[in-house]
DSSP file (Angstrom, degrees, kcal/mol; ACC not computed):
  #  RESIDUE AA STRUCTURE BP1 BP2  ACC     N-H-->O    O-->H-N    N-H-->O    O-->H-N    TCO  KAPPA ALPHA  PHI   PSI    X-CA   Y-CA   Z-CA
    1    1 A X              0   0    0      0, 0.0     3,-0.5     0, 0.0     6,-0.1   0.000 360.0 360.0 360.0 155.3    7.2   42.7    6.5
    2    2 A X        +     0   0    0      1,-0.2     5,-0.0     2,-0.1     0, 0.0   0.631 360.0  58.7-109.8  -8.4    6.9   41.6   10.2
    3    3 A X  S    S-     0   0    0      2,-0.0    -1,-0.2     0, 0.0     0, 0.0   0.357 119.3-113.6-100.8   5.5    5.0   45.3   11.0
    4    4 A X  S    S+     0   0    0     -3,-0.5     2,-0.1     1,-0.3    -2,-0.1   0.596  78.9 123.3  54.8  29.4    2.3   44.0    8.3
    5    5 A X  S    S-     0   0    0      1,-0.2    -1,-0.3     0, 0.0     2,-0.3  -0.222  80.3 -76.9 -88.2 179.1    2.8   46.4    5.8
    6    6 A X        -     0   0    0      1,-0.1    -1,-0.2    -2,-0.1    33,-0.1  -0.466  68.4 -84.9 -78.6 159.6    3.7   44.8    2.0
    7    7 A X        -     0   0    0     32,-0.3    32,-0.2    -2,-0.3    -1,-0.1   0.029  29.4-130.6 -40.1 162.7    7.7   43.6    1.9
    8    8 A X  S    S+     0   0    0      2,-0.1     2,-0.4     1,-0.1    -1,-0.1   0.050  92.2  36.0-108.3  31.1   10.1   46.2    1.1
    9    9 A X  S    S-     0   0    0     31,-0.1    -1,-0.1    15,-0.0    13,-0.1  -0.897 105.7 -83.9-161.7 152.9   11.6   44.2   -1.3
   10   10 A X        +     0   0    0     -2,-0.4     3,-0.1    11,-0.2    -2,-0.1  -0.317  45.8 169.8 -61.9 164.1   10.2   41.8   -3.7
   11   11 A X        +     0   0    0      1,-0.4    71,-2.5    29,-0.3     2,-0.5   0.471  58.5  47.3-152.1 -61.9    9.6   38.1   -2.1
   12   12 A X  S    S-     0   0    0     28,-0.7     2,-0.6    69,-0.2    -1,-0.4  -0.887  78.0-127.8-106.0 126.6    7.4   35.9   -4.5
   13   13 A X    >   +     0   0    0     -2,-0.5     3,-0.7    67,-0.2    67,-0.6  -0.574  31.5 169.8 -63.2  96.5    8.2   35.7   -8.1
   14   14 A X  T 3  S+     0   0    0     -2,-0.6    -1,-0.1    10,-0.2     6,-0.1  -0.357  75.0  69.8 -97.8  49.8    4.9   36.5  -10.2
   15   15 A X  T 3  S-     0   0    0      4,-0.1    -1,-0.2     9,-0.0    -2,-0.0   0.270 102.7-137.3-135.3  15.7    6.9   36.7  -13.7
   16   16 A X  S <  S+     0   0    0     -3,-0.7    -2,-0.1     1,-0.1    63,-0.0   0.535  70.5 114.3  32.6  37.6    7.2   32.9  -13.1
   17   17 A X  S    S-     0   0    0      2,-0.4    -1,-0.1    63,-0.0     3,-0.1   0.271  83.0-114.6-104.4  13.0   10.9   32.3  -14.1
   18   18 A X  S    S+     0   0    0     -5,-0.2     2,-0.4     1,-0.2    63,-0.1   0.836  84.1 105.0  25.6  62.0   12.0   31.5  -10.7
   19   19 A X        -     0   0    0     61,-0.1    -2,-0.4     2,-0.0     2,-0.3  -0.961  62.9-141.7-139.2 142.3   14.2   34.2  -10.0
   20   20 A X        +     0   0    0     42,-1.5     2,-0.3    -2,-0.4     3,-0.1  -0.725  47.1 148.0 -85.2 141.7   12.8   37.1   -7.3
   21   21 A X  S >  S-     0   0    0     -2,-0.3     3,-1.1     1,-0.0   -11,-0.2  -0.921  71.5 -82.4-158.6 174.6   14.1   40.3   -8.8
   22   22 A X  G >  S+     0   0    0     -2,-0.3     3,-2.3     1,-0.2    -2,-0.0   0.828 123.6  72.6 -73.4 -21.2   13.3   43.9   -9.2
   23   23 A X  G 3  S+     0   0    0      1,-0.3    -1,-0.2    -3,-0.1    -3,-0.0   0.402  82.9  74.6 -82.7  30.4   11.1   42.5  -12.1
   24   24 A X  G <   +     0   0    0     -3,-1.1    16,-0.5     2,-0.1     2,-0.4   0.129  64.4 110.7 -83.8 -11.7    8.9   41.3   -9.3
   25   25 A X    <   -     0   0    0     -3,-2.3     2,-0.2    14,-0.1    14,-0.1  -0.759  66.8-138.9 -78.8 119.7    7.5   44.5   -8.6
   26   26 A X  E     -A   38   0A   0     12,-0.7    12,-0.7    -2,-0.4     2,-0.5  -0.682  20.8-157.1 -91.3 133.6    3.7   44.7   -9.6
   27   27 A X  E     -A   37   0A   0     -2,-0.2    10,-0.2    10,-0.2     9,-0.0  -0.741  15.9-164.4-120.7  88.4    3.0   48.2  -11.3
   28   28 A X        -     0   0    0      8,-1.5    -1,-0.1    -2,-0.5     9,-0.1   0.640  29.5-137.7 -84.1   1.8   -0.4   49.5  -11.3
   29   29 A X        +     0   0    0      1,-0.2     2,-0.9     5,-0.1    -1,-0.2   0.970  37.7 166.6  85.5  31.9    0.5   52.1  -14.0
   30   30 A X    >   -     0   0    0      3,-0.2     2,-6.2     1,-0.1     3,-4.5  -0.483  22.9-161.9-102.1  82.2   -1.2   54.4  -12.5
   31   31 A X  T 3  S+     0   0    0     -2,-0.9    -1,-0.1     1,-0.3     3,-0.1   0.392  93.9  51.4 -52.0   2.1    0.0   58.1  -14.3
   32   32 A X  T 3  S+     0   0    0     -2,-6.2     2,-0.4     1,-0.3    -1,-0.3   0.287 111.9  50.3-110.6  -2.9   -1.2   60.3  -11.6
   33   33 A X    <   +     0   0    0     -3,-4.5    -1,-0.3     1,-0.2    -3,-0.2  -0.992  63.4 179.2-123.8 145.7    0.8   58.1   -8.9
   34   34 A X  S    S+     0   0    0     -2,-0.4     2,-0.5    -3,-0.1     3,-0.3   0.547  82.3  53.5-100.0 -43.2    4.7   57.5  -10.1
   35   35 A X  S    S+     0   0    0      1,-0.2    -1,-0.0    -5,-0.1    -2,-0.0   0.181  70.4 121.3 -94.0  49.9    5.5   55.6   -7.1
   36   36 A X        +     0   0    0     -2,-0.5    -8,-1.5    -6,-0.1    -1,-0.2  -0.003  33.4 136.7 -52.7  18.3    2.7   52.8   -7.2
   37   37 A X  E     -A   27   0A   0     -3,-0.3   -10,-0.2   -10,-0.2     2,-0.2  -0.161  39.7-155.3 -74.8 173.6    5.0   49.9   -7.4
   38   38 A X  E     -A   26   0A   0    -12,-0.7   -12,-0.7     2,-0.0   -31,-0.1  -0.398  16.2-145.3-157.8  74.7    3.9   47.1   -5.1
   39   39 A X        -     0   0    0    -32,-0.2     2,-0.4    -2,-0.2   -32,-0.3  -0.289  39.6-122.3 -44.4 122.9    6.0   44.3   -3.5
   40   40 A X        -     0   0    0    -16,-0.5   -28,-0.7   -28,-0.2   -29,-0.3  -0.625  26.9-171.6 -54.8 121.9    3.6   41.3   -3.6
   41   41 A X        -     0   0    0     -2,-0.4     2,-0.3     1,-0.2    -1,-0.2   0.471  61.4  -5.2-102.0   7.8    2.7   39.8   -0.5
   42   42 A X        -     0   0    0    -30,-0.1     2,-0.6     2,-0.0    -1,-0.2  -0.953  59.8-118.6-174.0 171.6    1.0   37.1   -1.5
   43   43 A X        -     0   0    0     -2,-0.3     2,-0.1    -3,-0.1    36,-0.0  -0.910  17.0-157.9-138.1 115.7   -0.6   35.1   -4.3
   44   44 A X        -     0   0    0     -2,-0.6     2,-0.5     1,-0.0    -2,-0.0  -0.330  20.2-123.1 -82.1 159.0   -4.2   34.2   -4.8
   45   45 A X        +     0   0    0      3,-0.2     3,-0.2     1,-0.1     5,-0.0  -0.914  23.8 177.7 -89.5 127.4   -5.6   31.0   -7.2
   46   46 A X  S    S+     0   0    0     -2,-0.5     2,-0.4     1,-0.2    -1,-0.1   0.337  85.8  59.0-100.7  -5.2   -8.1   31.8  -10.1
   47   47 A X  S    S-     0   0    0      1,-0.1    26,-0.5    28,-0.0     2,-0.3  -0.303 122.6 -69.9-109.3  49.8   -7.9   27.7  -11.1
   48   48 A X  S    S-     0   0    0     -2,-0.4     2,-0.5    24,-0.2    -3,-0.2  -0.774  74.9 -31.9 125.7-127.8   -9.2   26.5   -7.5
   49   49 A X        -     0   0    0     -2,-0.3    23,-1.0    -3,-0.0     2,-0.1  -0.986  61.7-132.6-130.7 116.8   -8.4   26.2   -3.5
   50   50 A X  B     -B   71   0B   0     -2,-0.5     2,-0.2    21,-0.2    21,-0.2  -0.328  15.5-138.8 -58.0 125.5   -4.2   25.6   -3.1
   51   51 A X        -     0   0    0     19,-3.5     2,-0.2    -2,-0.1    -1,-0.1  -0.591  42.5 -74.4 -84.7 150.7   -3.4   22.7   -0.7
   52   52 A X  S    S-     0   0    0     -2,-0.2    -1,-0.1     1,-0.1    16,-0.0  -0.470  70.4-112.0 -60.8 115.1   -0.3   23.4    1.8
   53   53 A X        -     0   0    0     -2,-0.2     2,-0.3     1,-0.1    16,-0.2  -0.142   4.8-118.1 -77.8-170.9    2.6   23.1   -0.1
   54   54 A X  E     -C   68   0C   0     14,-0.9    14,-1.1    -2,-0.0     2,-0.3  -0.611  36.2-146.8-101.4 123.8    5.5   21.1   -0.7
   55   55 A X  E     -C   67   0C   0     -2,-0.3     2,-0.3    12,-0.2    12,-0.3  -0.802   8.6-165.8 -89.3 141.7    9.0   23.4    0.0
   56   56 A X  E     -C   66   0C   0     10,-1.8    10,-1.8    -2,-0.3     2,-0.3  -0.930  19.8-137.4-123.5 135.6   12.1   22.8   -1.9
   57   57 A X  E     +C   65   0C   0     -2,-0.3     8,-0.3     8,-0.3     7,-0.1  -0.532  34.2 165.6 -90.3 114.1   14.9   24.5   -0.3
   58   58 A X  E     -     0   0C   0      6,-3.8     7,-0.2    -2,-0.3    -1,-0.2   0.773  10.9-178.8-123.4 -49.0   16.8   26.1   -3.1
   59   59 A X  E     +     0   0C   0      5,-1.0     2,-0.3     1,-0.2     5,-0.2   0.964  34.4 124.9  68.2  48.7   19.2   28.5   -1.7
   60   60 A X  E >  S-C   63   0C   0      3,-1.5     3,-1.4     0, 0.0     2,-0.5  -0.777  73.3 -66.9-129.0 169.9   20.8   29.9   -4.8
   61   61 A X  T 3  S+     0   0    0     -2,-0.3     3,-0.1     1,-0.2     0, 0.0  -0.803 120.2  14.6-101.9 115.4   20.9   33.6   -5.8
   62   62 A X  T 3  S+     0   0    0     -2,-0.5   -42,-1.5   -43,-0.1    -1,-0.2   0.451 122.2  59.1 107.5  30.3   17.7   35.1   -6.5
   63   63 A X  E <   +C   60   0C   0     -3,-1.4    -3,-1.5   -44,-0.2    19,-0.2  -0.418  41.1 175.9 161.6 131.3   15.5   32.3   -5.0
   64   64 A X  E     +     0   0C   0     17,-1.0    -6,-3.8     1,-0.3    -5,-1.0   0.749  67.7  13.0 -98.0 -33.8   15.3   30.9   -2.0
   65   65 A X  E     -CD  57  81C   0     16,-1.7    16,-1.0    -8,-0.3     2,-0.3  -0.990  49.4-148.2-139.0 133.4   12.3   28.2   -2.2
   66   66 A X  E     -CD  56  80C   0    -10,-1.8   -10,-1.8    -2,-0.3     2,-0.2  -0.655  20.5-159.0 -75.6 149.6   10.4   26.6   -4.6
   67   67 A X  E     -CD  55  79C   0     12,-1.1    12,-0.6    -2,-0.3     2,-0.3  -0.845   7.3-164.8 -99.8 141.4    7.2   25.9   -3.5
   68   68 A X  E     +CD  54  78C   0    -14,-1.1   -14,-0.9    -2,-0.2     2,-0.4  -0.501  13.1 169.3 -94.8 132.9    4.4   23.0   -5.1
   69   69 A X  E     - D   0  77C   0      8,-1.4     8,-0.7    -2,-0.3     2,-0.3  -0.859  31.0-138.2-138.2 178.3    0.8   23.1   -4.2
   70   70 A X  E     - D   0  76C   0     -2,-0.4   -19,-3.5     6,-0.3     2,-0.3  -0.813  24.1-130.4-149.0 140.3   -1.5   21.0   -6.1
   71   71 A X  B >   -B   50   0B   0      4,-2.7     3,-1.1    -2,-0.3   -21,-0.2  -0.871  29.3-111.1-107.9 145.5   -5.4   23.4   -7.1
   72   72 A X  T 3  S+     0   0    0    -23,-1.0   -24,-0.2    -2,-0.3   -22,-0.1   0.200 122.6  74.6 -42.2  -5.6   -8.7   21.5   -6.2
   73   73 A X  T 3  S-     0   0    0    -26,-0.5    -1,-0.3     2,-0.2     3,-0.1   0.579 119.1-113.7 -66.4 -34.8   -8.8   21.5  -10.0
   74   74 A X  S <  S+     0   0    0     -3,-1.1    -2,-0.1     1,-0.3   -26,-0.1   0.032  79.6 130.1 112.9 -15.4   -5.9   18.5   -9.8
   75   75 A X        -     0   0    0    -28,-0.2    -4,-2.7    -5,-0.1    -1,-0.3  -0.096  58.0-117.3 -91.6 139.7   -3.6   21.3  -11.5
   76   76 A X  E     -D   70   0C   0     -6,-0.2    -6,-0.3    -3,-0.1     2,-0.2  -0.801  16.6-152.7 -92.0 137.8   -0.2   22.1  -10.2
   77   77 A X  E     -D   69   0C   0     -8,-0.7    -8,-1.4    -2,-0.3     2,-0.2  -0.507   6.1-171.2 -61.0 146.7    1.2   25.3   -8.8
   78   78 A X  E     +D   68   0C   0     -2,-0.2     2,-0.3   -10,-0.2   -10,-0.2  -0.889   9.5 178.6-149.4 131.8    4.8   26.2   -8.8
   79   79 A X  E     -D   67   0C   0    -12,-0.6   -12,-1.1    -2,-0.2     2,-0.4  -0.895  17.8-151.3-131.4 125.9    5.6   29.6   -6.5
   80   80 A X  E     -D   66   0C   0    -67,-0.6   -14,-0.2    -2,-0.3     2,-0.2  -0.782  23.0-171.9-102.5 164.1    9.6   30.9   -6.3
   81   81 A X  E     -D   65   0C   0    -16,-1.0   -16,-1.7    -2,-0.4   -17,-1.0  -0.894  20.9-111.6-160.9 110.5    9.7   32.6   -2.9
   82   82 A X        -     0   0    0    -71,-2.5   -63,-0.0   -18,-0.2   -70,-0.0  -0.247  38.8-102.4 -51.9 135.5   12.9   34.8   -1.6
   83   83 A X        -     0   0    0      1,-0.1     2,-0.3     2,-0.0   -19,-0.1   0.167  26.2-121.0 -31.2 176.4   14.7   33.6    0.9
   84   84 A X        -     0   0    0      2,-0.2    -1,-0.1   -20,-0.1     3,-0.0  -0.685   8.0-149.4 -92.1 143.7   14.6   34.8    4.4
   85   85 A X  S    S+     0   0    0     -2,-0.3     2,-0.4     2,-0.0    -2,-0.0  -0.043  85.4  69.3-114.1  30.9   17.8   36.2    6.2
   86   86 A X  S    S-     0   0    0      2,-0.1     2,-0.4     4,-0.0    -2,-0.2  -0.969  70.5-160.9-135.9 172.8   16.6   35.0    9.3
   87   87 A X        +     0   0    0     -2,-0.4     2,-0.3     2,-0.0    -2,-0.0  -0.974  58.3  42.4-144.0 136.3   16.4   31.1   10.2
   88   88 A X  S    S-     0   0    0     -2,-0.4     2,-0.7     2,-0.0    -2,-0.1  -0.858  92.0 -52.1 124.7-157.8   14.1   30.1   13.0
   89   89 A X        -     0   0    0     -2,-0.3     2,-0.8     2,-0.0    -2,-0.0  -0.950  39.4-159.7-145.4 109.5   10.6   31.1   14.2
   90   90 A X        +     0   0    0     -2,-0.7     2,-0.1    -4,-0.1    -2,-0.0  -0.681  17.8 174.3-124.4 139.3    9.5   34.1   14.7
   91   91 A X        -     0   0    0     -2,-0.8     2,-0.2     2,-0.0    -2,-0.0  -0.323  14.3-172.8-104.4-178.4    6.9   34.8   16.6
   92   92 A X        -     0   0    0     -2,-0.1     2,-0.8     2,-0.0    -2,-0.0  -0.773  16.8-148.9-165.7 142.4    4.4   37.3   18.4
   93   93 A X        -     0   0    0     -2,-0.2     2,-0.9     2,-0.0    -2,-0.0  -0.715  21.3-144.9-123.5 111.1    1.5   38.0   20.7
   94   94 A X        -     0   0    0     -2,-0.8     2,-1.3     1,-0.1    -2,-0.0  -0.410  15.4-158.9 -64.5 107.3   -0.4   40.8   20.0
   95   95 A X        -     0   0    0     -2,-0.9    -1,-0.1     1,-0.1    -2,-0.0  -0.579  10.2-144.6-107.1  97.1   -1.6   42.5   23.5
   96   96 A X              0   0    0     -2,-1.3    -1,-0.1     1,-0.2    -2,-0.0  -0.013 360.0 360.0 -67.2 162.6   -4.5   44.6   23.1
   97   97 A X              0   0    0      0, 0.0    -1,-0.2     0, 0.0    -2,-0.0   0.642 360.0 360.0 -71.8 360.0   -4.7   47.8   25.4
């Protein structure tokens, strides 16, 4: 989300099949909240500190990028990540009052 709230749609694929889907939505279950659902916005390491990955461009439906990081452990990461529908860089400069 560019206003720095979570996504309104899912974006990274935690159910590690490389497809972003609605079964990308984290669900805390909570039985006093029915709409807890939770686009992830980002994905932590419990197996060390992730080096800047490696992109693979995939552009197929229901995943846009692969990306490879390698853990301070030696162990490899593998992340699907939805495309973008916008191409380019976008930027912004926050101007305090």
């Amino acid at each position: 989300a560019r206003d720095g709230g979570q996504p309104r749609k899912p974006s990274l694929d935690i159910t590690d099949v490389l497809i972003v889907d609605n079964n990308d939505i984290y669900d805390e279950r909570d039985p006093d909240d029915p709409d807890d659902d939770i686009n992830i916005s980002g994905i932590g390491s419990a197996q060390g500190i992730l080096s800047t990955p490696a992109v693979l461009y995939v552009g197929r439906e229901g995943i846009g990028e692969v990306k490879y990081s390698t853990r301070s452990d030696g162990s490899t990461a593998v992340i699907g990540e939805a495309a973008s529908d916008r191409v380019g860089r976008i930027t912004w400069r926050e101007i305090a009052p």
